[in-house]
PyMOL CGO cylinders between C-alpha atoms (Angstrom):
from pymol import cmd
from pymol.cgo import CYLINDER

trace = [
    CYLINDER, -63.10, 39.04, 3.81, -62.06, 37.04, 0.57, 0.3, 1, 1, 1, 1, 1, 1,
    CYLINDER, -62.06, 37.04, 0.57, -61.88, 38.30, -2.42, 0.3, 1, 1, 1, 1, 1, 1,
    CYLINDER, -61.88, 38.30, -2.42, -64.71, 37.30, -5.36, 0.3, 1, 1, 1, 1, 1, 1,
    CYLINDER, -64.71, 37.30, -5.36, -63.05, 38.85, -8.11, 0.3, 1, 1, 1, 1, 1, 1,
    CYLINDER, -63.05, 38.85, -8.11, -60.35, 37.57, -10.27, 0.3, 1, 1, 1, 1, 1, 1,
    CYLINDER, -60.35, 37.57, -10.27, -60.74, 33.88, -10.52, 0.3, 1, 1, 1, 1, 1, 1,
    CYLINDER, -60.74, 33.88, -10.52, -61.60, 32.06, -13.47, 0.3, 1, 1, 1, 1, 1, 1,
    CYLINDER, -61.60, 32.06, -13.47, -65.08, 30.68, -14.38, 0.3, 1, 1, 1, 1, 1, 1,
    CYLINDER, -65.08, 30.68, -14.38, -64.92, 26.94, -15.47, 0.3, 1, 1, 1, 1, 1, 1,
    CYLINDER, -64.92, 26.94, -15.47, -68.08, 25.17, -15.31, 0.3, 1, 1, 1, 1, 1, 1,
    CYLINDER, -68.08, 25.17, -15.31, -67.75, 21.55, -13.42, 0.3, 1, 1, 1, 1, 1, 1,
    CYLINDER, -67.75, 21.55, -13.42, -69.74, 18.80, -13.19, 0.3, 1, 1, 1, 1, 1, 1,
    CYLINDER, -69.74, 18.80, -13.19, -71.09, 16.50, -10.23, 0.3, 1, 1, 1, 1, 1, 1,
    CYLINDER, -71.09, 16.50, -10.23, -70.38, 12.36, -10.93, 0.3, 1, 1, 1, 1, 1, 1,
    CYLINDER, -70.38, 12.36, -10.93, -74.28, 12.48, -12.44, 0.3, 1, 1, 1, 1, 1, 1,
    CYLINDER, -74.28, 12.48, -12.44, -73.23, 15.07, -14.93, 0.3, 1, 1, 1, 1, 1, 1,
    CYLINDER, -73.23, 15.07, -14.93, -74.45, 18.26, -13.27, 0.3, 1, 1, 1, 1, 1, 1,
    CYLINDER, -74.45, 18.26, -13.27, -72.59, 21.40, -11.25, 0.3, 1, 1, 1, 1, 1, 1,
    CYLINDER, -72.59, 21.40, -11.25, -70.54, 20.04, -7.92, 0.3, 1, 1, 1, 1, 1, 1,
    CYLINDER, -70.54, 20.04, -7.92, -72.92, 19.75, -5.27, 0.3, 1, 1, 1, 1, 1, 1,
    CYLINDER, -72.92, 19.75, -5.27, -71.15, 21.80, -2.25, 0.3, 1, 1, 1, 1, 1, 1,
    CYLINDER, -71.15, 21.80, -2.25, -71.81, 21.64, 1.67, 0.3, 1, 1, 1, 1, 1, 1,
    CYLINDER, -71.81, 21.64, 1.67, -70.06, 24.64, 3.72, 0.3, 1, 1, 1, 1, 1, 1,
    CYLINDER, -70.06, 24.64, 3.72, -69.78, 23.89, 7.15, 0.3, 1, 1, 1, 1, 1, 1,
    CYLINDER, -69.78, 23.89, 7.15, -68.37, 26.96, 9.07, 0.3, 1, 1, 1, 1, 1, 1,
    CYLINDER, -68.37, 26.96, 9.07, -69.32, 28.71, 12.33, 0.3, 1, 1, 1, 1, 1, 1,
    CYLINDER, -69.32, 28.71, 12.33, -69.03, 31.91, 11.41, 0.3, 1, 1, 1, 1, 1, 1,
    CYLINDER, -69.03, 31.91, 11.41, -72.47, 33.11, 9.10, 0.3, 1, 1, 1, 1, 1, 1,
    CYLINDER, -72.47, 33.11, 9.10, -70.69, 35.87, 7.21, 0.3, 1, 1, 1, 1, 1, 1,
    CYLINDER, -70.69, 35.87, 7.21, -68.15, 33.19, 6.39, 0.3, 1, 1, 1, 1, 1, 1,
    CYLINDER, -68.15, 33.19, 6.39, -70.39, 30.81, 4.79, 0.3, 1, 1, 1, 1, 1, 1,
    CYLINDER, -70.39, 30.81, 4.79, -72.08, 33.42, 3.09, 0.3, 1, 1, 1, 1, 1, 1,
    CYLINDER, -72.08, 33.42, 3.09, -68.70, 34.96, 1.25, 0.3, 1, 1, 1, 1, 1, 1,
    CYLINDER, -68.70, 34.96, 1.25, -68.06, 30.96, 0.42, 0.3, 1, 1, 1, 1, 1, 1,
    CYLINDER, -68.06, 30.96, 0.42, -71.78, 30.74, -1.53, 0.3, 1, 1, 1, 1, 1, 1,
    CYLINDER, -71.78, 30.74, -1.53, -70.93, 33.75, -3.11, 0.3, 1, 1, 1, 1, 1, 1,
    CYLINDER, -70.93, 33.75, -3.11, -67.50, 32.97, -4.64, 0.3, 1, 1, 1, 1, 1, 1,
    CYLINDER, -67.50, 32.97, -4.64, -69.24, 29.50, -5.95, 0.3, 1, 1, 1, 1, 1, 1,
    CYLINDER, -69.24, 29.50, -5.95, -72.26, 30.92, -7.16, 0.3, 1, 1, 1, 1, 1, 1,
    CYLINDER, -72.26, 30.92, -7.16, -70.60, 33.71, -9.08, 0.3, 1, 1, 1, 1, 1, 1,
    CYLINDER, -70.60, 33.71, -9.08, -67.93, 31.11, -10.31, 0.3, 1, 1, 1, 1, 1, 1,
    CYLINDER, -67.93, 31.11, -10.31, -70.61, 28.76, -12.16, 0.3, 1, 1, 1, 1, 1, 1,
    CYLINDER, -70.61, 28.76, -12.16, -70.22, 25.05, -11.97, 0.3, 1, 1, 1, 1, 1, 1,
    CYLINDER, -70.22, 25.05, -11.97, -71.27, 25.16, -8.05, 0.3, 1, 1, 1, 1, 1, 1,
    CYLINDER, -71.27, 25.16, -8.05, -74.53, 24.07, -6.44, 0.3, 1, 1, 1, 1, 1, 1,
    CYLINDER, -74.53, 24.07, -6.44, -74.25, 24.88, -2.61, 0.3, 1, 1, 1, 1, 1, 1,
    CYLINDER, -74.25, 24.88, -2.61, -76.95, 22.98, -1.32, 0.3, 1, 1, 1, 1, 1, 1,
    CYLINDER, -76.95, 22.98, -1.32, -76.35, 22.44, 2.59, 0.3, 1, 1, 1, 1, 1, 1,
    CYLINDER, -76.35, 22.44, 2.59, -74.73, 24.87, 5.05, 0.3, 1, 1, 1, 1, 1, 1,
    CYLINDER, -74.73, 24.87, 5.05, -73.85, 24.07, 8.31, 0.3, 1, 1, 1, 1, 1, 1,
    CYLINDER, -73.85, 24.07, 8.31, -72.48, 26.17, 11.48, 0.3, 1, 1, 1, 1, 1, 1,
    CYLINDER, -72.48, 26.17, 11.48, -71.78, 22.82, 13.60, 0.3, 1, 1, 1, 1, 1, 1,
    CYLINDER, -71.78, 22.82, 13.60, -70.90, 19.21, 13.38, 0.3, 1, 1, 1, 1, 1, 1,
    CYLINDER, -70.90, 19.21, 13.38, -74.63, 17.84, 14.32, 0.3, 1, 1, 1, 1, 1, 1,
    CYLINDER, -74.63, 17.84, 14.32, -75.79, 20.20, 11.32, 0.3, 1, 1, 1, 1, 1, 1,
    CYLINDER, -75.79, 20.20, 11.32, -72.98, 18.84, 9.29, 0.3, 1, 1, 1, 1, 1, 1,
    CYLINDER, -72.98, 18.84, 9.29, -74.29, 14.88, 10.36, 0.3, 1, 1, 1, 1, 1, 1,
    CYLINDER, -74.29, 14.88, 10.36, -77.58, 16.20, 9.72, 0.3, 1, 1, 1, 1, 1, 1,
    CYLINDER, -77.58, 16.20, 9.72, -77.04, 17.13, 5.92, 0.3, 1, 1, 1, 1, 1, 1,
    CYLINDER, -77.04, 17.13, 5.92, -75.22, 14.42, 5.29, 0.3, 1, 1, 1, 1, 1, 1,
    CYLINDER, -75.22, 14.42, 5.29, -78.04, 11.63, 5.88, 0.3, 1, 1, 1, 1, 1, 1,
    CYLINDER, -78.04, 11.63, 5.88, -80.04, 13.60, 4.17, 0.3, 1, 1, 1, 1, 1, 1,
    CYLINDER, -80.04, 13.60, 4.17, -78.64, 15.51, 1.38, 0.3, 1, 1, 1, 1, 1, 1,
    CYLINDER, -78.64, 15.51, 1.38, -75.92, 14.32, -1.82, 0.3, 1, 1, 1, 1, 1, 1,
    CYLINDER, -75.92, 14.32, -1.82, -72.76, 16.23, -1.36, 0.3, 1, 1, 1, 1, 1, 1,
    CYLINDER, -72.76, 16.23, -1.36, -70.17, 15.83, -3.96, 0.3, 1, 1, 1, 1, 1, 1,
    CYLINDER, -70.17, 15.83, -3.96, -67.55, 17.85, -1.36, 0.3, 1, 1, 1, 1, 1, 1,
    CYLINDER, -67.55, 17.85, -1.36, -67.83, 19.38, 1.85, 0.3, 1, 1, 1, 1, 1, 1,
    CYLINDER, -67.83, 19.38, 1.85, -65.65, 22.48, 2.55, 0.3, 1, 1, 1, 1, 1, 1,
    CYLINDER, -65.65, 22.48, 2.55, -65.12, 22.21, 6.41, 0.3, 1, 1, 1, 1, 1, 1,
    CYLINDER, -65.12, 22.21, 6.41, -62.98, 24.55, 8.87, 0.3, 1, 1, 1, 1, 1, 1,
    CYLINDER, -62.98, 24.55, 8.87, -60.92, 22.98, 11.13, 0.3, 1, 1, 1, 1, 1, 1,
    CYLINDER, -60.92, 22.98, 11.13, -62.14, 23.91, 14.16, 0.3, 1, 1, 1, 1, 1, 1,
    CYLINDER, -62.14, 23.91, 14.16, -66.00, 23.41, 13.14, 0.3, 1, 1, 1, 1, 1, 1,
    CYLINDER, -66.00, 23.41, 13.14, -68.13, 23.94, 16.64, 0.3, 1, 1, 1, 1, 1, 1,
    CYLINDER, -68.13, 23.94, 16.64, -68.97, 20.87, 18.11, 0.3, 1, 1, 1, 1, 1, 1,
    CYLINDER, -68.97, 20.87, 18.11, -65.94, 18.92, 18.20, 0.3, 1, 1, 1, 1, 1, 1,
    CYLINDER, -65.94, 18.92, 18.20, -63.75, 19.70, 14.27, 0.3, 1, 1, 1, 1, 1, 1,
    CYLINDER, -63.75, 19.70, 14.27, -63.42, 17.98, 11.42, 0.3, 1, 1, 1, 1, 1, 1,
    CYLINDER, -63.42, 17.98, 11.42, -62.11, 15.08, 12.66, 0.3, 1, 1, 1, 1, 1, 1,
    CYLINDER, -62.11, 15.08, 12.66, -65.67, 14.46, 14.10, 0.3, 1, 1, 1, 1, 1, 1,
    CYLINDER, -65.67, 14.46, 14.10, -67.44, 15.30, 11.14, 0.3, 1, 1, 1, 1, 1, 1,
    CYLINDER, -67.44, 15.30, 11.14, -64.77, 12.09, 9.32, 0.3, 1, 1, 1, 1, 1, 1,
    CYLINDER, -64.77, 12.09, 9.32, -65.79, 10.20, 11.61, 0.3, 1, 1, 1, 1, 1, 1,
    CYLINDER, -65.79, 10.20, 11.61, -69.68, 10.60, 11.38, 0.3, 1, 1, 1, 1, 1, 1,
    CYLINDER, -69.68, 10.60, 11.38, -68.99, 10.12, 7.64, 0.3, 1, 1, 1, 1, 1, 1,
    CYLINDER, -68.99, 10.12, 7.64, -67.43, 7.30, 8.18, 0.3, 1, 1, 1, 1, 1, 1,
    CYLINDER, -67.43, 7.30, 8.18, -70.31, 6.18, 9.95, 0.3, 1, 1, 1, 1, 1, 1,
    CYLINDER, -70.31, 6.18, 9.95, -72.84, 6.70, 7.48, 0.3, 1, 1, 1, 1, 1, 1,
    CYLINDER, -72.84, 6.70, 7.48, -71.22, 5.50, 4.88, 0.3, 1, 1, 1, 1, 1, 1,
    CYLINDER, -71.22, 5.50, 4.88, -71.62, 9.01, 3.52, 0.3, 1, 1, 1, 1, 1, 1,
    CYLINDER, -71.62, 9.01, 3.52, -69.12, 9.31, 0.20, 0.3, 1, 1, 1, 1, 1, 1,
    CYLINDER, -69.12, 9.31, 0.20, -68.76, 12.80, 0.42, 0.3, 1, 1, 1, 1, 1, 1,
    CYLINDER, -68.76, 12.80, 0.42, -65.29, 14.35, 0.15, 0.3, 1, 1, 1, 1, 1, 1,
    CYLINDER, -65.29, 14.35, 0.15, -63.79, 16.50, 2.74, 0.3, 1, 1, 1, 1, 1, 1,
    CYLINDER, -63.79, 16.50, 2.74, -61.93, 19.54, 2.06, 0.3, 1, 1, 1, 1, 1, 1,
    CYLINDER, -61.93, 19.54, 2.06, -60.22, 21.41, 5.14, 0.3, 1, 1, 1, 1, 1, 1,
    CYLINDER, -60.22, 21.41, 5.14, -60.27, 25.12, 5.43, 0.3, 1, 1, 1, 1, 1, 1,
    CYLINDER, -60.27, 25.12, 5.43, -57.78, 26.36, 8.60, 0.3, 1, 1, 1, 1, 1, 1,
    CYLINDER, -57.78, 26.36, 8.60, -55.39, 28.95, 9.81, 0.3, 1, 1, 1, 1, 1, 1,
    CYLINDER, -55.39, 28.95, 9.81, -51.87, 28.52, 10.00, 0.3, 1, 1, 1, 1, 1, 1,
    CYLINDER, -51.87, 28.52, 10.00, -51.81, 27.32, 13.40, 0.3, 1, 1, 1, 1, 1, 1,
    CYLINDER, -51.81, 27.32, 13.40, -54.35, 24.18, 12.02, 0.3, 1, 1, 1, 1, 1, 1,
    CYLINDER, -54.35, 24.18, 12.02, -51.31, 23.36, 9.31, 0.3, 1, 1, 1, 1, 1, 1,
    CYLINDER, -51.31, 23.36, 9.31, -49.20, 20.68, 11.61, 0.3, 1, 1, 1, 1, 1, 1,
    CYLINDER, -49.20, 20.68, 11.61, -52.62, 18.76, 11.38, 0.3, 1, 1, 1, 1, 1, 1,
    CYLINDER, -52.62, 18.76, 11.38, -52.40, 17.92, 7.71, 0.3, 1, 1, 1, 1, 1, 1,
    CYLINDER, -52.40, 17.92, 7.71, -51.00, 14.53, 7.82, 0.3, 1, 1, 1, 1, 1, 1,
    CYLINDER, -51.00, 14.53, 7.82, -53.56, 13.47, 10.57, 0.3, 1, 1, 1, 1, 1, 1,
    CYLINDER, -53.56, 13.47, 10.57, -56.26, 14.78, 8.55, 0.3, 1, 1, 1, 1, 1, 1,
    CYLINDER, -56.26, 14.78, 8.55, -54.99, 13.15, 5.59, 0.3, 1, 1, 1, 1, 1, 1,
    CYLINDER, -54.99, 13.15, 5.59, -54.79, 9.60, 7.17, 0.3, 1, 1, 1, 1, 1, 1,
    CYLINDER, -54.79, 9.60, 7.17, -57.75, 10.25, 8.63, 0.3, 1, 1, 1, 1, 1, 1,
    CYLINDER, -57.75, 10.25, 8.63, -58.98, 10.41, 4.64, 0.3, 1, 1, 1, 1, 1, 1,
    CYLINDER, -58.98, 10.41, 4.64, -59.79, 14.05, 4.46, 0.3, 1, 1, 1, 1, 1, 1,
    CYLINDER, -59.79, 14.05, 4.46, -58.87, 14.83, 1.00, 0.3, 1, 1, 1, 1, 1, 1,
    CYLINDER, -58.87, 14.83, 1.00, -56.61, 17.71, 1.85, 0.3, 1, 1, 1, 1, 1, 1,
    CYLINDER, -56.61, 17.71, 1.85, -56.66, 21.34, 3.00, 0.3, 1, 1, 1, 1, 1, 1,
    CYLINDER, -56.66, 21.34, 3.00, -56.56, 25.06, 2.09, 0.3, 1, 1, 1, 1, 1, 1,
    CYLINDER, -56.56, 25.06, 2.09, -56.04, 28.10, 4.30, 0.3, 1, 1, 1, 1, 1, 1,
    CYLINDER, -56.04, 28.10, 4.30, -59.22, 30.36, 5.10, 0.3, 1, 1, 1, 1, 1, 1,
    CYLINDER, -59.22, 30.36, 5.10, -57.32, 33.21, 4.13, 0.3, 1, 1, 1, 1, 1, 1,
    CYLINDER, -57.32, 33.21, 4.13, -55.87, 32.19, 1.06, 0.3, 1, 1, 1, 1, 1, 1,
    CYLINDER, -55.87, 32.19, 1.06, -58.54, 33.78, -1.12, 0.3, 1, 1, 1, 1, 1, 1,
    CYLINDER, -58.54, 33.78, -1.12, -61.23, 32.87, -3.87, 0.3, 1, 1, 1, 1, 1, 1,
    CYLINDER, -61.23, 32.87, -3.87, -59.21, 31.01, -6.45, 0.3, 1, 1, 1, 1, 1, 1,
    CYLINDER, -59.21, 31.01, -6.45, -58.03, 28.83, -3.62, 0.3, 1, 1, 1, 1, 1, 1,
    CYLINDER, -58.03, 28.83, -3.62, -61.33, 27.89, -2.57, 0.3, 1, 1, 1, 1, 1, 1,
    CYLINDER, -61.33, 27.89, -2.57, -62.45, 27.20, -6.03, 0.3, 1, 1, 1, 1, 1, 1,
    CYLINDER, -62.45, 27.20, -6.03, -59.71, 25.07, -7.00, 0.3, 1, 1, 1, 1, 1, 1,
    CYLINDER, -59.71, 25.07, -7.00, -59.12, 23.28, -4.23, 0.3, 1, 1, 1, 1, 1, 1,
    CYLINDER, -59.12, 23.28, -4.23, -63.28, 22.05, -4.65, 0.3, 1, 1, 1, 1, 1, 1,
    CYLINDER, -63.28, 22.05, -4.65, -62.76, 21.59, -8.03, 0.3, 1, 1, 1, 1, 1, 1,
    CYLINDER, -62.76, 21.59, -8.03, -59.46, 19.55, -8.02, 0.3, 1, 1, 1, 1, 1, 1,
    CYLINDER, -59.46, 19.55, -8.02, -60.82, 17.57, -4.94, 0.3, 1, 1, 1, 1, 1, 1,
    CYLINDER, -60.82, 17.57, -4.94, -64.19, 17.08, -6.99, 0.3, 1, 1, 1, 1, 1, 1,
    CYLINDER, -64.19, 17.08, -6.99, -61.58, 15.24, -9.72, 0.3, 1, 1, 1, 1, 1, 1,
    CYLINDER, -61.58, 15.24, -9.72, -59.11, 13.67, -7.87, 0.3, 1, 1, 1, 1, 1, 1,
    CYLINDER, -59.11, 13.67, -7.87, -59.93, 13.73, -4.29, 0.3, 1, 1, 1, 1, 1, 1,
    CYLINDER, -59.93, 13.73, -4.29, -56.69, 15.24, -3.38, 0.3, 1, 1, 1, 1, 1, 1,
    CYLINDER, -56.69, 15.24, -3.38, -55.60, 18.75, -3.08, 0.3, 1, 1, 1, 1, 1, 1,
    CYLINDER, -55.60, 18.75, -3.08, -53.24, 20.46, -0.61, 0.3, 1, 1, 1, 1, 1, 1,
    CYLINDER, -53.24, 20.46, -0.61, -52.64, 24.52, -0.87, 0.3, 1, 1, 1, 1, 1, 1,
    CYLINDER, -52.64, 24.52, -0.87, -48.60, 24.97, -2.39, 0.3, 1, 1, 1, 1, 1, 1,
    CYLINDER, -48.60, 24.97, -2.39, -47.87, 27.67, 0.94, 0.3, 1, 1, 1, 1, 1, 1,
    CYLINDER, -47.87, 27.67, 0.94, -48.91, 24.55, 3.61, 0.3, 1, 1, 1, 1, 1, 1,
    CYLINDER, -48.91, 24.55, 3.61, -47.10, 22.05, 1.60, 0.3, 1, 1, 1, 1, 1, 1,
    CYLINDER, -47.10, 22.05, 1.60, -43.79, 23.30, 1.97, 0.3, 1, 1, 1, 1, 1, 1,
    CYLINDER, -43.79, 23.30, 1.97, -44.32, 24.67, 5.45, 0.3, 1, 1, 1, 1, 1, 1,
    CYLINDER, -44.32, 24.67, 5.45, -45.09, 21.34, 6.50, 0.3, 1, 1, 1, 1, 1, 1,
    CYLINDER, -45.09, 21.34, 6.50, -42.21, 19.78, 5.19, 0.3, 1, 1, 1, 1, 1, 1,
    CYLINDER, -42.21, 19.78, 5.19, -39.53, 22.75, 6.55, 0.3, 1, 1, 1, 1, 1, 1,
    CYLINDER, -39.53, 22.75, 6.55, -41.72, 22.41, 9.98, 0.3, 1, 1, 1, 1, 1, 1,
    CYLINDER, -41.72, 22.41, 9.98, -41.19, 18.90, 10.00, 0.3, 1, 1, 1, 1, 1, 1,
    CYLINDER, -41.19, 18.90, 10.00, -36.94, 18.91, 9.05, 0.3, 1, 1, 1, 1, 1, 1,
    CYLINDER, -36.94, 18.91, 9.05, -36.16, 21.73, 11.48, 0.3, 1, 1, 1, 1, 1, 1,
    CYLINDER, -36.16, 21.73, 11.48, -37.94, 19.66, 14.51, 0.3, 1, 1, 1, 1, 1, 1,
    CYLINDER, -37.94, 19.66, 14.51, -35.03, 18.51, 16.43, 0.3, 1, 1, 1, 1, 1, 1,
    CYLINDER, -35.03, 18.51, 16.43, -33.88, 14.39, 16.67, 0.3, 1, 1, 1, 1, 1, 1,
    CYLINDER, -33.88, 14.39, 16.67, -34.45, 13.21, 19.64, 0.3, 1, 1, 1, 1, 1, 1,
    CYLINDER, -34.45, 13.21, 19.64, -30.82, 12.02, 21.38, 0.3, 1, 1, 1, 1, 1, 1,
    CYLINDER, -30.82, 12.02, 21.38, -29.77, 8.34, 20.28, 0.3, 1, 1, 1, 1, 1, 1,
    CYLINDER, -29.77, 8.34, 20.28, -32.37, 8.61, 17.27, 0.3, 1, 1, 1, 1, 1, 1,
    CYLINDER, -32.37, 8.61, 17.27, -31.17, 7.29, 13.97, 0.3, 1, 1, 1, 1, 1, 1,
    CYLINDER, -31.17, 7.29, 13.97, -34.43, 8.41, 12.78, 0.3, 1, 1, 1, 1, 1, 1,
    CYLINDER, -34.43, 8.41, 12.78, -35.20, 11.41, 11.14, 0.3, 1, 1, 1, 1, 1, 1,
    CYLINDER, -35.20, 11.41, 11.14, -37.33, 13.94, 13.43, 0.3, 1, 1, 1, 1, 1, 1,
    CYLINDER, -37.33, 13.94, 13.43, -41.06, 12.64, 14.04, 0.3, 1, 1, 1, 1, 1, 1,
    CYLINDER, -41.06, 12.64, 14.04, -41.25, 10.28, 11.32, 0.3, 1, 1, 1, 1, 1, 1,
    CYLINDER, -41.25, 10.28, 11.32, -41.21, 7.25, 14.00, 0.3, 1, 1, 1, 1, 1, 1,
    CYLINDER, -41.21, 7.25, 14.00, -44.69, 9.23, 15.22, 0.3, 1, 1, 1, 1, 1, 1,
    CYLINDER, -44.69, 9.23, 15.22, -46.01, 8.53, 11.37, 0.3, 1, 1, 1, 1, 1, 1,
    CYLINDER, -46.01, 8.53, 11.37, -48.07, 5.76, 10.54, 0.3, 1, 1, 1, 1, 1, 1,
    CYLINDER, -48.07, 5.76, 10.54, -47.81, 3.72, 6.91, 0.3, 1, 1, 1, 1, 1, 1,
    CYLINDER, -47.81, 3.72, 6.91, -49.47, 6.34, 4.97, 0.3, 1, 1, 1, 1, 1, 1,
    CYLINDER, -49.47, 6.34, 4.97, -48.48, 9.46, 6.25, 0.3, 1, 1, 1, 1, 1, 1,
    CYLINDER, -48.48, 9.46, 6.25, -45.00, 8.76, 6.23, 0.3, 1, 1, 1, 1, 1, 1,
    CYLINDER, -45.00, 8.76, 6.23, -46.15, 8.00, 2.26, 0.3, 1, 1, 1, 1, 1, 1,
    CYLINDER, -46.15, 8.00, 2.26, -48.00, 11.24, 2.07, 0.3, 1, 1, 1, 1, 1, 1,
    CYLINDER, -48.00, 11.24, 2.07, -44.74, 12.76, 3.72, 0.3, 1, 1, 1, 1, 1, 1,
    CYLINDER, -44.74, 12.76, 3.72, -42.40, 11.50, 1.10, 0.3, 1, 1, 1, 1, 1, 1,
    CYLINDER, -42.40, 11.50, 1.10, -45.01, 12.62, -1.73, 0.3, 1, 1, 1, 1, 1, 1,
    CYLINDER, -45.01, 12.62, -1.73, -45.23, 16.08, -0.64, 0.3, 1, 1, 1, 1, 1, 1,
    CYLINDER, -45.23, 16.08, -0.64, -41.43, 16.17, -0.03, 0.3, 1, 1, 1, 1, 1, 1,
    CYLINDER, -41.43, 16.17, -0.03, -40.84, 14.91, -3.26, 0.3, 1, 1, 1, 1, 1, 1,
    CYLINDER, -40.84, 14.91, -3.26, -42.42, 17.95, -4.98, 0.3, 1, 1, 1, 1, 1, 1,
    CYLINDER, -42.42, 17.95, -4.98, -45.09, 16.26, -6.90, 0.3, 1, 1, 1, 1, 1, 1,
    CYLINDER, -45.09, 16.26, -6.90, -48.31, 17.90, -7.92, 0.3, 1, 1, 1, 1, 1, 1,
    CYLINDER, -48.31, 17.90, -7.92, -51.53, 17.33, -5.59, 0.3, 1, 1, 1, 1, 1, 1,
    CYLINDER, -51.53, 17.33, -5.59, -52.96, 14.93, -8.65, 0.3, 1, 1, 1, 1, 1, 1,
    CYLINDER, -52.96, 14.93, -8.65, -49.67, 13.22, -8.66, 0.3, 1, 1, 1, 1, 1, 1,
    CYLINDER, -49.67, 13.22, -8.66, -49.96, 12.15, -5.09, 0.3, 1, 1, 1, 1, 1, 1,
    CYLINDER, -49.96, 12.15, -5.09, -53.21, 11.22, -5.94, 0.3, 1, 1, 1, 1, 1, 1,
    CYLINDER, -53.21, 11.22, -5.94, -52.83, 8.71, -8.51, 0.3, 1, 1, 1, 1, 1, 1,
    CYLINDER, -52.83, 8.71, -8.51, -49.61, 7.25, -6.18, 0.3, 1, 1, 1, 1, 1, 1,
    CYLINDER, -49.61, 7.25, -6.18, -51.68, 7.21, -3.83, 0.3, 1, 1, 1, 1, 1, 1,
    CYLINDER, -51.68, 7.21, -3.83, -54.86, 6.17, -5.11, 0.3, 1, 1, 1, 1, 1, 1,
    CYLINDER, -54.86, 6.17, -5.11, -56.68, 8.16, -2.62, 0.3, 1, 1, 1, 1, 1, 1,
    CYLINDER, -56.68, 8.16, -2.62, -60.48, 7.65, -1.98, 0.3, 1, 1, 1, 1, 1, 1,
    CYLINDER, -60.48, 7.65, -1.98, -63.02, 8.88, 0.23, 0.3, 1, 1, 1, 1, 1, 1,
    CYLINDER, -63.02, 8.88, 0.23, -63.38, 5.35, 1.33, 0.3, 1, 1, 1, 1, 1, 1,
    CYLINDER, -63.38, 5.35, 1.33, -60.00, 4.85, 2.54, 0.3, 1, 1, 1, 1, 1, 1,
    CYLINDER, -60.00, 4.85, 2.54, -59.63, 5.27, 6.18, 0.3, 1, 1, 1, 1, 1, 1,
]
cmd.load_cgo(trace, "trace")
């Protein structure tokens, strides 16, 4: 279960001036629950949708203004990358934040250019989840510092394949993750990679 103690309280504010308007979307209840808690004890939060599937996800979306939308992964009813794409569909200008295990971290540059705003792991506790919502909230960008670097040591110790001049998998890359790649590899700070890369909700 994650911790709710020992983060700090810094009030936030939505783009009309009031606390970040929050949609969990999660399968497991006890989950979402811990999540409101952590937010609601931190100040600066308004959860105001839940959701334990992509249709409920679609659902809140059309009908409620989200500021950012903490999402697992492996959300029932076919992942995040089904809830981008419904928000991509409705125009919706929410921003997605991606909570997964380990196993979900080769998927961060596909989420990326698939304009998720980044990613955290479920486990990594409650100052994680509130600063990855708040820095998202400011600069739509924010990638955990443990799935940065494991991503980029993942991604150098992947063999060549034979006659290659390439280094390993980057020919699999498109434009902007090979961008994202080079930002991350780079070292720079998640709101550094946001200004380089001028990352917005509505860039697909």
């Amino acid at each position: 279960m994650i911790a709710t103690v020992g983060f700090p309280v810094s009030p936030e504010q939505s783009s009309e001036g009031g606390p970040i308007r929050v949609l969990i979307a999660d399968g497991q209840a006890l989950m979402r629950h811990g999540i409101r808690a952590i937010l609601d004890l931190s100040g600066g939060f308004e959860v105001v949708a839940e959701a334990g599937n992509v249709n409920e996800v679609t659902q809140h979306l059309a009908g409620v203004q989200v500021d950012v939308a903490l999402v697992e992964m492996e959300l029932p009813g076919g992942g995040v990358f089904e809830v981008l794409k419904h928000r991509t569909r409705l125009k919706a200008a929410v921003k997605v934040l991606v909570a997964g295990t380990r196993t979900a971290e080769p998927q961060l540059l596909p989420l990326l250019a698939a304009s998720a705003c980044g990613m955290i792991l479920k486990e990594g506790g409650a100052a994680t989840v509130i600063g990855g919502i708040r820095e998202v909230h400011r600069t739509s960008f924010f990638v955990a510092p443990d799935i940065s670097r494991k991503v980029i040591d993942r991604w150098h110790r992947t063999p060549a394949r034979p006659g290659s001049w390439a280094q390993p998998g980057v020919a699999q890359l498109s434009n902007r993750e090979r961008e994202m790649l080079t930002c991350i590899g780079a070292g720079m700070a998640n709101r550094e990679i946001a200004s380089h890369l001028s990352i917005s909700v509505k860039t697909v």
